[in-house]
LOLODREN-984877 format. One line per field, with one value per residue (C-alpha): residue in three letters; x, y, z negated. Coordinates in steps of 0.05 Angstrom, whole numbers. Example, Ala and Ser with C-alpha at 12.3 -4.5 7.8 and 13.67 -1.06 7.14 Angstrom:
BEGIN
residu ALA  SER;
u 246  273;
v -90  -21;
w -156  -143;
//
This chain:
BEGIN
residu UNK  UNK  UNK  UNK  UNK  UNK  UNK  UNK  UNK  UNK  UNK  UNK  UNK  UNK  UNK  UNK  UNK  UNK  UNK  UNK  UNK  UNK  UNK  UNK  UNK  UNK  UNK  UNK  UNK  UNK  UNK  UNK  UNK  UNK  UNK  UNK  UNK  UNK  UNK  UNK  UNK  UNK  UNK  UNK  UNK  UNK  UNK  UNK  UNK  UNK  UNK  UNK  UNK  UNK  UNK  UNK  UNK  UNK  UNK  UNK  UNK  UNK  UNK  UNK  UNK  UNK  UNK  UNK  UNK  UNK  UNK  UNK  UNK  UNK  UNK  UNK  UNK  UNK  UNK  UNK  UNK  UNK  UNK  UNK  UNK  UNK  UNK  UNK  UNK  UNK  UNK  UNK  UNK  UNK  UNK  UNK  UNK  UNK  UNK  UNK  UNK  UNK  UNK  UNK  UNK  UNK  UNK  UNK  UNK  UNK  UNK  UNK  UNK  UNK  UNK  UNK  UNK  UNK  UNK  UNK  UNK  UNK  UNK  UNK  UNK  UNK  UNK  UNK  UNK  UNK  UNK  UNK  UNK  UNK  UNK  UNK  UNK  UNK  UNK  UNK  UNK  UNK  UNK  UNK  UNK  UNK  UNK  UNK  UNK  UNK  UNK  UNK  UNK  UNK  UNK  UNK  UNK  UNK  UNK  UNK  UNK  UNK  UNK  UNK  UNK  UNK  UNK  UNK  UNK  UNK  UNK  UNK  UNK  UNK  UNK  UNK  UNK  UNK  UNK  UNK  UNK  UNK  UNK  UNK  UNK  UNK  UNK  UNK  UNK  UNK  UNK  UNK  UNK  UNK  UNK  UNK  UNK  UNK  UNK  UNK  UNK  UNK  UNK  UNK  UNK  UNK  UNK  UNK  UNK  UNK  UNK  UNK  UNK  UNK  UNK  UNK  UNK  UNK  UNK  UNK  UNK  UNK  UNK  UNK  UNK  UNK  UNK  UNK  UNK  UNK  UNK  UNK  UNK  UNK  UNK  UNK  UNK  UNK  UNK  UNK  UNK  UNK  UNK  UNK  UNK  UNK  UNK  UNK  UNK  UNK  UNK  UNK  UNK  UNK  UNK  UNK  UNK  UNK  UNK  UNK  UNK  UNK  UNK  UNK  UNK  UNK  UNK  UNK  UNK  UNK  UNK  UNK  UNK  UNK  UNK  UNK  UNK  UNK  UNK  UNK  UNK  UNK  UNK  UNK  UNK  UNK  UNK  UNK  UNK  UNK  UNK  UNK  UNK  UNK  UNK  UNK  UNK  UNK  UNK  UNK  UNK  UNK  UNK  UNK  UNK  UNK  UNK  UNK  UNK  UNK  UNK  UNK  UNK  UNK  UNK  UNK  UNK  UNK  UNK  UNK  UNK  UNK  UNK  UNK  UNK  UNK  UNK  UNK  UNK  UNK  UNK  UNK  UNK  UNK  UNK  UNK  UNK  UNK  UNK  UNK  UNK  UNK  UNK  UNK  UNK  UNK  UNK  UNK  UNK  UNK  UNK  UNK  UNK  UNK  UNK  UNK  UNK  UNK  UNK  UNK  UNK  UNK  UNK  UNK  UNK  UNK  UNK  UNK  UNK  UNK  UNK  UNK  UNK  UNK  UNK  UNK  UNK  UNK  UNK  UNK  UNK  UNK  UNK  UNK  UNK  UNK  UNK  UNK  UNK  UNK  UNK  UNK  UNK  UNK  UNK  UNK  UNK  UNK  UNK  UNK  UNK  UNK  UNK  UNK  UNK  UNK  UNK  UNK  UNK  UNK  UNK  UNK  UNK  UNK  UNK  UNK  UNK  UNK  UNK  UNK  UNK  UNK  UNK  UNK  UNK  UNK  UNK  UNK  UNK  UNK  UNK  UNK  UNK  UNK  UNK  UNK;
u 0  22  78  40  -20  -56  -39  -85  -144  -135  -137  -204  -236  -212  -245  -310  -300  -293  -353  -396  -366  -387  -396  -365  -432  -438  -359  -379  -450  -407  -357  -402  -438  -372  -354  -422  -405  -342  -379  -378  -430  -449  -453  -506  -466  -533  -528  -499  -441  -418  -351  -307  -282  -276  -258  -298  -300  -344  -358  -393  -417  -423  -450  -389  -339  -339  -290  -279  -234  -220  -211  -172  -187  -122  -141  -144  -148  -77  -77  -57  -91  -55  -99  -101  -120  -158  -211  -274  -275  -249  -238  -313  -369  -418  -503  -525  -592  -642  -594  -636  -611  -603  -617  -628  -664  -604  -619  -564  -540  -524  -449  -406  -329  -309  -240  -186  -201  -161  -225  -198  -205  -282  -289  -325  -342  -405  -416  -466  -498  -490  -498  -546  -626  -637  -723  -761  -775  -697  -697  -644  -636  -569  -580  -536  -561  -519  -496  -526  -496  -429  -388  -387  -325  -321  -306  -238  -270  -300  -233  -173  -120  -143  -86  -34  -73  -142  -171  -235  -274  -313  -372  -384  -359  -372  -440  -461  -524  -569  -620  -660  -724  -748  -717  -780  -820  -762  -744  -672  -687  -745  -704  -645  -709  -725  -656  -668  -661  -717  -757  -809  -781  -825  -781  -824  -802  -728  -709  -627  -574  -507  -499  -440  -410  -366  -338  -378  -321  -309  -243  -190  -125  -84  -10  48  43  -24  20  -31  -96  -133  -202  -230  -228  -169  -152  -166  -203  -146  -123  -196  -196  -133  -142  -217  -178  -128  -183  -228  -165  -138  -202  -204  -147  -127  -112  -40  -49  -20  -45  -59  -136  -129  -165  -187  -209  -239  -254  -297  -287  -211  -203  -231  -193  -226  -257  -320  -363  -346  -269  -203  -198  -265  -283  -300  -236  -219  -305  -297  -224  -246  -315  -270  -225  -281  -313  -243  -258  -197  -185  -169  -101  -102  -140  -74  -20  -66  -58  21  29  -9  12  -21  -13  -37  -46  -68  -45  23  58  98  146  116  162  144  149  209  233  169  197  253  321  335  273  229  178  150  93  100  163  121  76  110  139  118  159  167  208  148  108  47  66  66  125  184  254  207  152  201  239  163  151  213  215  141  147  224  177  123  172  153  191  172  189  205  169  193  175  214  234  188  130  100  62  -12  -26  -66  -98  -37  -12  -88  -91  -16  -44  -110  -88  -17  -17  52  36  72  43  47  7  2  37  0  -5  -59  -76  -142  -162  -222  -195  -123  -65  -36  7  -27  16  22  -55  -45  22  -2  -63  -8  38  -24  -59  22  14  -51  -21  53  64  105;
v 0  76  102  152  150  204  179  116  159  211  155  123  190  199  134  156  219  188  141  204  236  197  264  332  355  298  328  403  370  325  384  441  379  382  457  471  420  464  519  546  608  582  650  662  702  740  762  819  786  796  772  822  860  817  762  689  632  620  584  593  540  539  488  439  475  504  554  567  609  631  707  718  778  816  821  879  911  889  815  769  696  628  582  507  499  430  392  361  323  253  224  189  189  236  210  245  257  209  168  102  52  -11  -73  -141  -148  -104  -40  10  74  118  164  211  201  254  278  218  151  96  63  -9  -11  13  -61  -113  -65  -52  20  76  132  196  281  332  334  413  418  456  508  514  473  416  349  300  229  164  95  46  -13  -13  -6  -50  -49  -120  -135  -191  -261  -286  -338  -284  -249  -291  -237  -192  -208  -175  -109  -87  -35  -6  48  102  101  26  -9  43  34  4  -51  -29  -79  -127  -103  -61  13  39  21  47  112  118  186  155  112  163  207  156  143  223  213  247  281  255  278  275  254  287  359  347  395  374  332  329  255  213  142  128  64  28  -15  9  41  -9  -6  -72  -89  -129  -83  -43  8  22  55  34  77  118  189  191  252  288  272  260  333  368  322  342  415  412  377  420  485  461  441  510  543  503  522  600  643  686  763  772  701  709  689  614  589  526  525  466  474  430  407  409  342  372  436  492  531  542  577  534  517  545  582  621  679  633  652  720  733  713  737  805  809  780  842  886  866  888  962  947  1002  968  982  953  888  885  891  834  789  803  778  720  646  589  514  482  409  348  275  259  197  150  103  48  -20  -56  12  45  71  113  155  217  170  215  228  160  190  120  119  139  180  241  291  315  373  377  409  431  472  485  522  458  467  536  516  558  571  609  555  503  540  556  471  461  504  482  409  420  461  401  349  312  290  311  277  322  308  318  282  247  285  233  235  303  314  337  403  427  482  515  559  580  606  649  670  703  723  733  697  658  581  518  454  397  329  251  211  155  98  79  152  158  82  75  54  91  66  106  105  111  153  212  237  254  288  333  360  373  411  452  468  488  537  567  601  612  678  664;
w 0  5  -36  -51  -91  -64  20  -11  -30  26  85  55  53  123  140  107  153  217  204  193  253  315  353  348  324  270  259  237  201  159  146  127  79  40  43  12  -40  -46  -55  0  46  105  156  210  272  286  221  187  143  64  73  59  6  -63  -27  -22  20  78  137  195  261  328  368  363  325  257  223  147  113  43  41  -27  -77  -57  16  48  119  145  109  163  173  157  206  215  292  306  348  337  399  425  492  505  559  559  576  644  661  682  633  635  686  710  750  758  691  643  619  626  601  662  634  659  634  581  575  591  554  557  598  592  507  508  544  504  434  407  420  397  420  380  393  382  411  433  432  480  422  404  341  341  316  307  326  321  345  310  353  413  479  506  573  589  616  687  659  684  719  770  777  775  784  721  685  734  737  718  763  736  774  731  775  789  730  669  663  588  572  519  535  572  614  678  671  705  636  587  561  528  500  462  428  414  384  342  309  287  209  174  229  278  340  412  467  509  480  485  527  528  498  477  473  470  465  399  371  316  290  212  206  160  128  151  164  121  64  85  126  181  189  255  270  323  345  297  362  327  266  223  231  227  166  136  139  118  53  50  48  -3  -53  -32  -57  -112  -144  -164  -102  -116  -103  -29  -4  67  93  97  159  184  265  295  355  416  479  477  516  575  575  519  569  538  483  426  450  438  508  485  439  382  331  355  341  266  252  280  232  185  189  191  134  100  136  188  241  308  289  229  264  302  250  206  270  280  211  227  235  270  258  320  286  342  346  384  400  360  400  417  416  478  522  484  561  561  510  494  471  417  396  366  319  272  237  164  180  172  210  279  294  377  423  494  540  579  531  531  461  418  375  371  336  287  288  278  223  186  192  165  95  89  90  50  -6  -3  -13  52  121  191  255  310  379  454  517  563  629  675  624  630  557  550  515  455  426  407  480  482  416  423  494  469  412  403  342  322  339  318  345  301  289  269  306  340  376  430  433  475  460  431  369  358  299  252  187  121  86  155  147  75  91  147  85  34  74  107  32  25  87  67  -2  34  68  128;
//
């Protein structure tokens, strides 16, 4: 089991999190549940807000993503923001319309691919469906079926070669049972309106969905000595998770005069780029920093200088080397799992971090008493990107890009290290109190 006590507690919780969390909505539900636990105020944006002066701590959703933040007493109009940067979203599919499907006696779910999955591991798992219900009169409603859909995969019989390369095309071969019957007769918004929990929902006034396929598999704790943590959406659950820890402990605890604003920003619809309402390329943060700064009387100029002495942890999963495909990764570089949260890195700018960045991450995790891993790709394996750039670009904020690393990142169920989740929330309820 974990070394340390707390990594043993924190990765069950995370577990607990996950299961609650089969869609980014379910994500921000499950997390404004436990900030008003906290004690948190939950915000309306078309409302005037009482966040300001005297400090507090608040939160405030929309649609996908959520942000909270912890304005200490001290602050005032040129108090920068300490924010933890994350995602609510996971590689998936997405229901289209006229969803229900299907032929020669099967019922099928008709899906659109969302983000990049690895489309080979959703084969063969009893899957859910699991978003939010928007009603013809506005009001909306979360729904999660439990088991109930699978992608069957071809029996080897029918395909002798499958073993030396499986080719599987998005259109033909990505379409999920649910059932047996004549799609004409079914409806498979009627039954996602009748796994609404605690309202009587009319499928006939849904007037559009948000509805995606998650896992159903528990997450568990296995290995030789209980070292690893398999679960999905751990991209990027595990980081929303650890700095929606890290927050409420912050707030918990006494805030120093001249804390900076401790923020947590999770943000949707990062796997397929950020470009939207709710994501990191839109107004989302810069809209509550800036009411944020106004409720502390800013000038625009004051606004400014608060953001210059701003920092931004950019926190999503990265990659630990993987054994059987060491060649796929930097030869200096080998990130394991439990060697600490990653520091990631790129000439390229697909991550934020800098000499600055890198020095921040290092004093941090020296003061918390932990190990980082630092992260670069191999020259032949171009690396994604995160939240991080996107954030620095609008905003001009100082980034570092960090993470857990992983294996069988965008598999339906991804592998982690027990003790790494718990590390990542120490050193970030670390960064919230820490002026940089």
């Amino acid at each position: 089991m974990p070394s340390q006590p707390n990594a043993a507690a924190h990765i069950q919780d995370l577990g607990a999190y996950v299961t609650a969390s089969p869609s980014s909505f379910h994500a921000v539900h499950e997390a404004a549940r436990r900030l008003d636990k906290a004690g948190f105020t939950a915000l309306d944006e078309l409302q005037p807000w009482d966040a300001g002066d005297g400090g507090g701590k608040f939160y405030v959703i929309r649609d996908g993503a959520i942000i909270a933040w912890v304005t200490p007493a001290s602050a005032g109009p040129t108090t920068g923001f300490h924010i933890l940067g994350a995602h609510t979203d996971s590689p998936s599919f997405k229901l289209k319309p006229k969803p229900t499907t299907g032929r020669f006696g099967w019922l099928q779910a008709g899906v659109e691919v969302y983000g990049g999955p690895l489309l080979n591991s959703w084969l063969d798992r009893e899957l859910q469906l699991a978003g939010r219900l928007v009603m013809l009169d506005g009001t909306q409603h979360l729904t999660a079926t439990g088991p109930l859909l699978r992608f069957p995969q071809l029996a080897i019989h029918l395909d002798r070669a499958v073993n030396d390369g499986l080719a599987l095309d998005k259109q033909q071969h990505m379409n999920p049972v649910y059932g047996l019957g004549d799609p004409a007769g079914e409806d498979l918004l009627g039954l996602l309106a009748d796994r609404v929990a605690g309202a009587d929902v009319d499928a006939a006034k849904i007037g559009g969905y948000d509805v995606v396929i998650a896992d159903t598999q528990a997450p568990v704790v296995f290995g030789a000595k209980g070292e690893f943590f398999a679960s999905g959406r751990l991209d990027n659950l595990s980081a929303t998770h650890a700095g929606l820890a890290a927050l409420i402990n912050h707030a918990a605890a006494p805030v120093p005069a001249g804390t900076p604003i401790a923020v947590l920003a999770a943000f949707d619809h990062e796997e397929i780029g950020s470009a939207s309402r709710s994501g990191a390329s839109g107004p989302i943060l810069e809209d509550v920093l800036v009411r944020i700064s106004d409720g502390l009387g800013a000038s625009a100029s004051q606004r400014r200088q608060a953001f210059a002495a701003s920092f931004c942890v950019s926190a999503d999963a990265g990659h630990a080397v993987h054994p059987n495909y060491a060649e796929r990764h930097d030869p200096a570089n080998r990130p394991a799992l439990n060697g600490g949260p990653l520091l990631k890195i790129n000439a390229n700018q697909r991550y934020a971090t800098d000499a600055t960045g890198a020095a921040l991450w290092a004093r941090l995790c020296a003061d918390a008493g932990i190990p980082y891993q630092e992260f670069v790709s191999n020259n032949v394996m171009p690396c994604g990107s995160t939240i991080g750039p996107l954030t620095a670009t609008r905003l001009g904020i100082r980034t570092v890009d960090v993470g857990v690393p992983l294996l069988s990142m965008h598999s339906a169920r991804e592998l982690c290290g027990v003790e790494d989740p718990y590390r990542l929330a120490k050193v970030t309820e670390l960064f919230f109190r820490t002026a940089a």
